[in-house]
C-alpha positions in Angstrom: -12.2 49.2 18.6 -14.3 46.5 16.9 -17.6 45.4 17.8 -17.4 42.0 15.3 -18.9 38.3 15.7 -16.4 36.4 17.5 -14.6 33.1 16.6 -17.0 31.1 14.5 -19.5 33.7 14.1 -22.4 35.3 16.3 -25.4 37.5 15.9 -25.6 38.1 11.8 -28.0 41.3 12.5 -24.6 42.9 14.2 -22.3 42.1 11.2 -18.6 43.6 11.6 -19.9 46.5 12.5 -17.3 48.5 14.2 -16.3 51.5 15.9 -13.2 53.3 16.9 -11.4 54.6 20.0 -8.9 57.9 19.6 -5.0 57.5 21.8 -6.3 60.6 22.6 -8.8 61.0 25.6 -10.0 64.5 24.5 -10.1 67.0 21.8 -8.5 69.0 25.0 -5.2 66.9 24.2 -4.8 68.0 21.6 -6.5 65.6 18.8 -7.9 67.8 16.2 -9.3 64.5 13.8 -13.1 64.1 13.9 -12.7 60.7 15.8 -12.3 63.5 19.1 -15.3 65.7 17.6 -18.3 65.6 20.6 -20.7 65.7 17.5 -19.8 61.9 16.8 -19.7 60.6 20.4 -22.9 61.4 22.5 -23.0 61.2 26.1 -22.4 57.8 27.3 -25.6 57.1 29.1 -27.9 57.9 25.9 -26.7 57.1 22.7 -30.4 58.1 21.1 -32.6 56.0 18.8 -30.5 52.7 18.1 -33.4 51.8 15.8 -32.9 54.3 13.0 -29.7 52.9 12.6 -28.0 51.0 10.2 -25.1 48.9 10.1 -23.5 51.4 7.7 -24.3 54.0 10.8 -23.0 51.5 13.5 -19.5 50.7 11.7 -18.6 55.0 11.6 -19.6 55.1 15.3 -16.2 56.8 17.1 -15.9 56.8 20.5 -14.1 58.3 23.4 -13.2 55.7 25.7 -14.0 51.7 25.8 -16.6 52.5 28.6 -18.7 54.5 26.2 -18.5 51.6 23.3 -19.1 49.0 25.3 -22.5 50.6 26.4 -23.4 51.8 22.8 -22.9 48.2 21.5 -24.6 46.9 25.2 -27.9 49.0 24.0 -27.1 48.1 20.4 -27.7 44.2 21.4 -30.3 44.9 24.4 -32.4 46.1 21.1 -32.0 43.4 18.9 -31.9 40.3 21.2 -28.9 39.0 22.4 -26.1 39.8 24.9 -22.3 41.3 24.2 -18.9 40.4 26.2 -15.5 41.7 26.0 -13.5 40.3 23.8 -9.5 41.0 23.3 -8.0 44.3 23.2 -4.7 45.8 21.8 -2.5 48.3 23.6 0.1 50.8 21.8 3.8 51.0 22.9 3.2 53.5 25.7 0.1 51.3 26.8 -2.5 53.3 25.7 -5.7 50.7 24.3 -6.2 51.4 21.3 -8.3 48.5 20.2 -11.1 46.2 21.9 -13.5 43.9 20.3 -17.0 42.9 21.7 -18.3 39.3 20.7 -21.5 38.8 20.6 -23.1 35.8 23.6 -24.5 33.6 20.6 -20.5 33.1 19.5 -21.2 29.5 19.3 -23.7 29.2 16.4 -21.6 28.9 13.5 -19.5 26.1 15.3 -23.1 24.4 15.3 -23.3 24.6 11.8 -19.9 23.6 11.0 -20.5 20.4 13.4 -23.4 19.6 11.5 -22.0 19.7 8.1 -19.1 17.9 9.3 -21.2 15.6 10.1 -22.5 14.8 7.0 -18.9 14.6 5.8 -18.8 17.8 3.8 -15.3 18.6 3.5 -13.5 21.9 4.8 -13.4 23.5 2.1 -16.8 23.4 1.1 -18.3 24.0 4.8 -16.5 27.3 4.7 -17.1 28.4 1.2 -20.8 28.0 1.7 -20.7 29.8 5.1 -18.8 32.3 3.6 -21.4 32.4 0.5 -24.1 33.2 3.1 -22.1 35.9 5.1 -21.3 37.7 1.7 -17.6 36.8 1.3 -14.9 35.4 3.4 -14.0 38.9 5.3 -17.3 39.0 6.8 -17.1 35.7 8.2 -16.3 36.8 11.6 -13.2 33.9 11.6 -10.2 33.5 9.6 -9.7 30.5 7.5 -7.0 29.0 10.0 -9.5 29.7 13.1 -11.8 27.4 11.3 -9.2 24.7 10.4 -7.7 24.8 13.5 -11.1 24.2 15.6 -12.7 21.9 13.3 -9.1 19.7 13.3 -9.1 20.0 17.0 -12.9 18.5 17.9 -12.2 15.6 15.2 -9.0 15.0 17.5 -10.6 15.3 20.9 -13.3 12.7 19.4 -10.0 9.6 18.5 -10.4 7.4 21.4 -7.7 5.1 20.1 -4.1 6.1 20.8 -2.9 5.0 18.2 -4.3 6.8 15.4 -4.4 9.7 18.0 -0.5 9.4 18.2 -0.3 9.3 14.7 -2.7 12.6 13.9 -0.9 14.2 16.3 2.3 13.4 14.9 1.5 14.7 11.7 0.3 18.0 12.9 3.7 18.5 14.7 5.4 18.1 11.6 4.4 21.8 10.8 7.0 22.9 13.0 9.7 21.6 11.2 8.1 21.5 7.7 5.5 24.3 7.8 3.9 23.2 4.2 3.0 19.6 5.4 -0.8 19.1 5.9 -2.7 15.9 7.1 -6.6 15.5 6.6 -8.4 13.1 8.3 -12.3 12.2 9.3 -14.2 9.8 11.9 -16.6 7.4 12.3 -19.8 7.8 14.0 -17.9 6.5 17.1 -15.1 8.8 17.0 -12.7 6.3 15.5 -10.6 7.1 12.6 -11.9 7.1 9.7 -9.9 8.2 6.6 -6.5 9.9 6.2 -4.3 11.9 4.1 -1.0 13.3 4.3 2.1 15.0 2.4 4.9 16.8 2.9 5.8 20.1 1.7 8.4 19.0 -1.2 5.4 16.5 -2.2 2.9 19.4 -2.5 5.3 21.4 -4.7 6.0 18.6 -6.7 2.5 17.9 -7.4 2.0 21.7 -8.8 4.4 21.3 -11.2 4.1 16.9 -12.1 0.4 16.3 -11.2 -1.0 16.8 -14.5 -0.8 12.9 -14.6 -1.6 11.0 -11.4 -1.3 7.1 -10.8 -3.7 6.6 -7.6 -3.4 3.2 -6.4 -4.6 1.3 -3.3 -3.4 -2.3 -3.6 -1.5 -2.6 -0.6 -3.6 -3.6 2.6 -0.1 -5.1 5.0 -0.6 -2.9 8.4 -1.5 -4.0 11.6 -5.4 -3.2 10.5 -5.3 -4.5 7.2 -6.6 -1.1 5.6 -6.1 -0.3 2.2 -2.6 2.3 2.1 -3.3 4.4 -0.8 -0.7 6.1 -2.6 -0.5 9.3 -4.6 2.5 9.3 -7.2 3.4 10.7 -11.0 6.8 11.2 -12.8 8.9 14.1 -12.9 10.6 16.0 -15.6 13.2 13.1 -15.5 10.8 10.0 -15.8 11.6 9.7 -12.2 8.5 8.2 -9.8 7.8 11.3 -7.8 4.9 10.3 -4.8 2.7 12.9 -4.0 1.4 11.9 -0.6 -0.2 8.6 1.3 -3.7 7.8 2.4 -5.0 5.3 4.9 -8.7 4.7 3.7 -11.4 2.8 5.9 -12.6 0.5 2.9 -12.8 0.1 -0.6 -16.1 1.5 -1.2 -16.8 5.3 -3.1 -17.4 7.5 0.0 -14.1 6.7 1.0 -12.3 6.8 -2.1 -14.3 10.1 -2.7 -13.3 11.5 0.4 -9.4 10.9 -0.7 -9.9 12.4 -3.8 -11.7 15.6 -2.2 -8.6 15.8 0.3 -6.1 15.3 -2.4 -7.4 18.5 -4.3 -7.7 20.6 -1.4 -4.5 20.3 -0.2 -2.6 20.7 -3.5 -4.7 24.0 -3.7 -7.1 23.6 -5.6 -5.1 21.7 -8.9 -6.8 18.8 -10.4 -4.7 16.3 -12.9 -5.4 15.9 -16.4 -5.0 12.4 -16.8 -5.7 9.9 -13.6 -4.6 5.8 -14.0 -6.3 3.3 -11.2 -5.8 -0.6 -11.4 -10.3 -0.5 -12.6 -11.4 -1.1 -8.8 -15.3 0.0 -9.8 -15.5 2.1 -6.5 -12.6 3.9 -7.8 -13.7 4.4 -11.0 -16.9 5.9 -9.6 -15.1 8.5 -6.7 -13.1 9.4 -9.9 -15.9 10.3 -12.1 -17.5 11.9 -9.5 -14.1 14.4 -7.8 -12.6 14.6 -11.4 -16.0 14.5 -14.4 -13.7 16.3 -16.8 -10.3 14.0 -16.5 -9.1 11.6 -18.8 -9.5 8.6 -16.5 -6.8 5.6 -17.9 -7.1 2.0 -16.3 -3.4 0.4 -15.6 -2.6 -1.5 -18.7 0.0 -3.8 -16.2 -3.5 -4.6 -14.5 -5.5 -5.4 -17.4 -2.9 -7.8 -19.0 -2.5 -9.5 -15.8 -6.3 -10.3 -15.1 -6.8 -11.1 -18.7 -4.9 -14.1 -18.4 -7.7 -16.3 -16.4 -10.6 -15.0 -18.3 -8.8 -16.6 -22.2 -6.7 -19.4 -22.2 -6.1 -18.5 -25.6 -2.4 -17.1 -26.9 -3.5 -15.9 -29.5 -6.1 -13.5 -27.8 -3.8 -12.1 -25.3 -1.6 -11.0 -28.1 -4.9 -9.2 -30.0 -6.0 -7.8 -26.5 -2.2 -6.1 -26.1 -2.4 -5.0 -29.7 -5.7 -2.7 -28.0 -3.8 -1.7 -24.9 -0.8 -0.4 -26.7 -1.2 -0.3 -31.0 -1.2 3.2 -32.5 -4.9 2.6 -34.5 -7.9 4.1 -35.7 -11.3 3.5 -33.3 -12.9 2.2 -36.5 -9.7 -0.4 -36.6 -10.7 -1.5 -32.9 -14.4 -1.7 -32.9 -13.7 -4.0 -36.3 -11.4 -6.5 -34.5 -13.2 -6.9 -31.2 -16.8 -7.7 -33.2 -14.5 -10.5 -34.9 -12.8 -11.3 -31.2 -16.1 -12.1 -29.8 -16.9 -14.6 -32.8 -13.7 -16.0 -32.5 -12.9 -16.5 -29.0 -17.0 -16.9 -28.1 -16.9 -13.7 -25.5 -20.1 -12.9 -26.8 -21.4 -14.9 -23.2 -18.2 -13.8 -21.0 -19.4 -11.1 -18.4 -15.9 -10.0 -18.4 -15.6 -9.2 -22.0 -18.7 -7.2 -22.0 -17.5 -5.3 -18.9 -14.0 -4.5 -20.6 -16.3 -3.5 -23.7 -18.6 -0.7 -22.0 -15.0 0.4 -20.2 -13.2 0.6 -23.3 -12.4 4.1 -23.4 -10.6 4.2 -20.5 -8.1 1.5 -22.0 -7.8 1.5 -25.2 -5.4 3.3 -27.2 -7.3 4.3 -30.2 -9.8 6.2 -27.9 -6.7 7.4 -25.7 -3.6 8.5 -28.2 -4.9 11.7 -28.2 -4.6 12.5 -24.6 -1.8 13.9 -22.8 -0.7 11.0 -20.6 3.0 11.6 -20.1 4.0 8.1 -21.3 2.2 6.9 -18.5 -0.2 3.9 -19.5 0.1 1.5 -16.1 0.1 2.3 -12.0 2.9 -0.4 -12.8 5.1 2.2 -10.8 3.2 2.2 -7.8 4.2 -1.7 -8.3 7.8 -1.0 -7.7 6.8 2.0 -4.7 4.7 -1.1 -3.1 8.1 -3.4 -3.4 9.8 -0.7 -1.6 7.2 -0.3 1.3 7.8 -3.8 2.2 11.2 -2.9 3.1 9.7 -0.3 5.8 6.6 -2.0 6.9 5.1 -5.2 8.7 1.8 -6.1 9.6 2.6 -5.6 13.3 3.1 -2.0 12.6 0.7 0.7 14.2 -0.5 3.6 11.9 1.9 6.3 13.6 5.2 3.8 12.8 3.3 3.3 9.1 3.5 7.2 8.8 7.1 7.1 10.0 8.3 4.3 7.8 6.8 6.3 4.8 8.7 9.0 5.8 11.7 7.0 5.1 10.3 5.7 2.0 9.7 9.2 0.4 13.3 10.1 1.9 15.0 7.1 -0.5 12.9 7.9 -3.5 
């Protein structure tokens, strides 16, 4: 029998303390182990002085029958402050209980503290390895892992008042069924609306463990019915082959929301973080990226760079010198050289844009990059072709739960 904190926690003073009942009723039946000894059970209407004793004293407490631990742990709580109720019980195959466990009436509290962190949109993870840090480790939580996961999902649900996205969450949990490795992450407004979401599918999260050391994370492509950024995960495999690890549907372009991604991404692959990550140089991106990943080689796409560089120099010449950076194999000192000459050449010295690519130019150019482990990958130009494809599955007319579907098929031809 256990007298424990119940789902999401209880009375902390109480602990896991726990106690035990023997098949037997008796020592008369013939149960010779201490659990049916008199000298560890005392008569059921005085258990003596619950003050001397400790939680070490309260988890060895054996008892005869569920009557007697239910008023031990009754005077137990009647002492310290706070109320106990039956809980679930266990029977063996001829019927006989053989386990009970007592939850203490303040059950709810670490659902309040989980509400308040979420909140403050403090991911999962986090919310229950600080709770867990408090309790002194996960096994004395009074919850498994799954409990909490499965409660917090289901209040973020009960708070979507639109269909639609409701639909579309509620696909994506019932995808377990078929594909038990698939996970979805998502989080609200203030209002209860949908927030931010992430999904991927089980072959995605094992292709992630073994080709996510380089990731191309890219967000260019906005044609749904609510014109929300789609963001999508993807790297190559051992073939050069694209290989997507998983979608996102963010609320905006700004760094909380890009963070949050980022945070999902790495909790559902497990905890694995790439090496090397390429964006297109959105700012907010760059800064969720520094922030989630401080110790990655961030790369900007090389396709984008070349592409904006156009407007800002009309001059031939320096789009050929500016490729020569994105791609040359040269010495820094080489670099630094040729772009002080650049700027008195092509008069940068008063573009805004040159002196923002100057400040940035570790994360493009190859002098300051040959060195790092990049898996030939230099440009999110890939995600260019995955974008050409999801035209083929989506319009703007499309809700978010026929966007999920659609991507489905996308991953599916990949």
């Amino acid at each position: 029998m256990e007298g424990r904190n119940g789902l999401f926690g209880g009375c902390e003073e109480v602990g896991n303390a726990s106690g035990e009942i023997c098949k037997n009723d008796s020592a008369e039946n013939g149960c010779d182990s201490e659990a049916c000894q008199p000298s560890l059970d005392d008569d059921a209407s005085d258990y003596g002085d619950v003050m001397g004793l400790t939680a070490e004293d309260i988890c060895k407490k054996v008892f005869r029958s569920e009557e007697r631990a239910y008023d031990f742990f009754a005077k137990v709580g009647k002492f310290i402050g706070f109320g106990v109720r039956k809980g679930d019980y266990g029977k063996d195959e001829d019927g006989n209980l053989i386990r009970r466990r007592f939850f203490c009436n303040k059950a709810d509290s670490a659902k309040a503290h989980i509400d308040g962190m979420q909140r403050y949109g403090l991911p999962t993870s986090k919310i229950l390895g600080y709770m867990a840090g408090i309790s002194g480790g996960y096994s004395l939580l009074g919850f498994t892992k799954k409990d909490a996961y499965n409660y917090i999902e289901k209040s973020k649900r009960d708070k979507i008042t639109d269909g639609d996205t409701n639909a579309a969450v509620i696909y994506l949990e019932g995808k377990a069924t078929a594909d038990p490795m698939s996970m979805a992450r998502y989080n609200l407004t203030d209002d209860g609306m949908l927030a931010n979401l992430f999904w991927a599918d089980g072959a995605s999260r094992v292709d992630y463990q073994y080709f996510g050391d380089v990731l191309a994370f890219d967000s260019t492509y906005k044609k749904n019915k609510y014109k929300r950024p789609l963001v999508i995960f993807s790297g190559t495999n051992n073939h050069k082959q694209t290989t997507i690890f998983g979608f996102g549907l963010v609320l905006d372009e700004r760094i909380p929301s890009y963070t949050w991604m980022l945070e999902s991404l790495v909790e559902v692959m497990c905890g694995k973080t790439p090496s090397v990550v390429v964006t297109d140089g959105d700012d907010a991106m760059i800064a969720a990226v520094r922030k989630v990943f401080p110790l990655v080689t961030h790369r900007l796409c090389a396709w984008h760079l070349q592409r904006n560089v156009t407007p800002n120099s009309n001059e031939e010449m320096f789009r050929n010198v500016f490729a020569k950076w994105l791609y040359a194999d040269m010495e820094i000192a080489d670099f630094e050289a040729e772009w002080a000459q650049a700027v008195i050449d092509f008069e940068l010295s008063d573009k805004l844009w040159a002196s923002q690519m100057y400040e940035k130019r570790e994360m493009w150019v190859n002098a300051y990059l040959r060195n790092k482990f990049c898996d030939g990958f230099r440009t999110t130009s890939r995600c260019e072709g995955i974008n050409a494809n999801v035209k083929k599955f989506l319009t703007s007319r499309h809700s978010i739960l026929e966007l999920v579907q659609n991507l489905e098929l996308l991953v599916r031809e990949y």
